[in-house]
TILUM-547921 format. One record per residue (C-alpha): x, y, z. Coordinates in steps of 0.25 Angstrom, whole numbers, plus 5000, padded with zeros to 4 digits. Example, Ala and Ser with C-alpha at 12.3 -4.5 7.8 and 13.67 -1.06 7.14 Angstrom:
BEGIN
504949825031/505549965029/
This chain:
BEGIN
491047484996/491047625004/490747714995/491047875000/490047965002/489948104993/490348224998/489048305000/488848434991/489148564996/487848654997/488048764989/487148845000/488248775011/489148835003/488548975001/488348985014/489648935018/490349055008/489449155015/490149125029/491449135023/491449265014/490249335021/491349395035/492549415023/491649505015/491249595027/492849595030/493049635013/491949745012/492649805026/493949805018/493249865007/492649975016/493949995025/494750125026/496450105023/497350105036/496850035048/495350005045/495649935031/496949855037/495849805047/494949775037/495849675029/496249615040/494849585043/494549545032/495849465029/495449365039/493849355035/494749315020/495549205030/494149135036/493249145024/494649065017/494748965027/493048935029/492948915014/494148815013/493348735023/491948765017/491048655010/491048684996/490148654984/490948564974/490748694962/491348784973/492548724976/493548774967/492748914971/492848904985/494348874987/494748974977/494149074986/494549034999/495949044994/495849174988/495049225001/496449195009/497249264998/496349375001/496349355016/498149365013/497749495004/497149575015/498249565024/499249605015/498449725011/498449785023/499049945023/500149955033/499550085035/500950165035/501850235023/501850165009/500450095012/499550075000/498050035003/497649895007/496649904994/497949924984/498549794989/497349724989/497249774976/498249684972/497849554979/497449444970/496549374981/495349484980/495249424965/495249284968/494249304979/493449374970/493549264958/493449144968/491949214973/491449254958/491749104957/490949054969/489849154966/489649114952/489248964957/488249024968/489149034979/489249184983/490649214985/490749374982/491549444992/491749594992/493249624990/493749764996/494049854986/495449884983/496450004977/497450004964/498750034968/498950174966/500150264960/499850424968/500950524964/501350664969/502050764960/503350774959/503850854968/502750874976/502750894990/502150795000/502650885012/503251025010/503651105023/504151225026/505051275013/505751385012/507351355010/508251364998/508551224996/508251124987/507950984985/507750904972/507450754974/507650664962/506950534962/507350434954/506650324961/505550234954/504650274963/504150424968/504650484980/504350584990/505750644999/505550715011/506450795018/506350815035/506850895046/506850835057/505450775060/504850875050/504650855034/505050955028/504650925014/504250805005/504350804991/503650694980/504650664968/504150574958/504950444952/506050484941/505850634946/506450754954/505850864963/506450974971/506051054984/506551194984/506551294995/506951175005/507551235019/508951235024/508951125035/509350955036/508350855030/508150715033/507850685018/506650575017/506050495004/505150385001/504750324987/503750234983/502250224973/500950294976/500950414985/499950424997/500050565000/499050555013/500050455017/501350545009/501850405005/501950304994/501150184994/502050084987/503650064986/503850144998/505450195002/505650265011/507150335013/507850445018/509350495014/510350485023/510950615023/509950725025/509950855016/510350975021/509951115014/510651225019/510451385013/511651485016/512051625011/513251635003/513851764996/512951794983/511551714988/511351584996/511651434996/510651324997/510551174995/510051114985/509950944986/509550824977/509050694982/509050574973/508050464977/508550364968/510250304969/510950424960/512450404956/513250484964/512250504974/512650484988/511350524998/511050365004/509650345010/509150255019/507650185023/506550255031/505550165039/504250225032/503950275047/504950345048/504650435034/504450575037/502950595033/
């Protein structure tokens, strides 16, 4: 009667050494994240270290594993592909309404489950531990109301109030030409109001959204970005007894009886 051979047992030192070849080159790739400035230099980083996730994933499918490791080992190489997924969707796009990679890593499951599936592995002698890059909380950075992001050359009669009944803060900026002649923060549920605005034609410019980067003088989150269709014009003359100039209000959110229709701005082509 033939009568199968056992399976041999798995070494734990085969093993060992086996999780050191896989984790070893993705640990490198994480501390590089870790240590990687935002823009460029940190995109690169994640990608690197998005495929060091892939191959560490795929050589533990395939590795030999003690029989106590098992359950171990295969919940980690499934949470090292998540991560490897995670990575290259954190990356920053680099233009306008561009949080940190770190804030949607923040959010990722996949750095926990690698964490738990290696305090796992560790606990029964086989040295998982893998150094995740540090990540950001999402953040909520607001200007005053009514202060200036840009403020030009000012010295007119007119007068611009912009109310901003949006959910979300806005910043309006109004252009001659090429050149910005002022931008003004108006927070949610509130109105704010430029004075001494020269006489002249504006393109009339606004973008709403969460969390102001003013290096980058844009939001981070729910970015729009708009422009009115018809532009505002303020005009100062001298009639008998004193002088006429124009005053304007700008509504943000749909106001009954309002009339002024906007129109989508490529975030490339909003006046910085």
């Amino acid at each position: 009667m033939y009568s199968p051979s056992p399976t041999p047992a798995v070494a734990p030192a085969t093993y060992r050494h086996a999780l050191t070849e896989a984790l070893g080159p993705l640990d490198s790739a994480l501390r590089a994240v870790d240590g990687a400035h935002d823009g460029g230099p940190l995109n690169k980083a994640l990608d690197a270290a998005a495929a060091k996730a892939d191959t560490a994933a795929r050589a533990l499918q395939t590795t030999a594993t003690p029989d106590n490791a098992l359950a171990g080992n295969s919940h980690l190489a499934l949470s090292l592909g998540a991560l490897a997924q995670d990575l290259r969707s954190a990356r920053g796009s680099g233009g306008r309404c561009s949080a940190s990679p770190r804030v949607a890593l923040g959010t990722a499951r996949s750095p926990q489950s690698v964490e738990q599936a290696g305090r796992a592995l560790t606990a029964l002698g086989y040295d998982a531990t893998l150094h995740l890059p540090r990540t950001e909380r999402a953040r909520h950075r607001r200007l005053a109301n009514g202060a200036f992001v840009h403020d030009g050359s000012r010295g007119g009669l007119g007068r611009l109030t912009v109310r901003n009944g949006t959910g979300t803060d806005a910043v309006m900026t109004l252009t001659r030409g090429t050149r910005t002649a002022f931008s003004v923060y108006v927070r949610s549920g509130s109105e704010a109001t430029v004075r001494s605005v020269n006489s002249g034609s504006y393109t009339v410019y606004f973008t709403t959204g969460e969390d102001w980067n003013d290096p980058k003088s844009s939001f981070t989150r729910e970015c729009r970005f708009e422009k009115f269709d018809d532009r505002a014009t303020f005009r100062t003359v001298r009639v008998a007894g004193g002088t006429q100039y124009t005053v304007l209000t700008f509504s943000l959110n749909k106001v009954i009886g309002g009339n002024a229709g906007t129109s989508a701005v490529p975030p490339g082509e909003f006046p910085s």
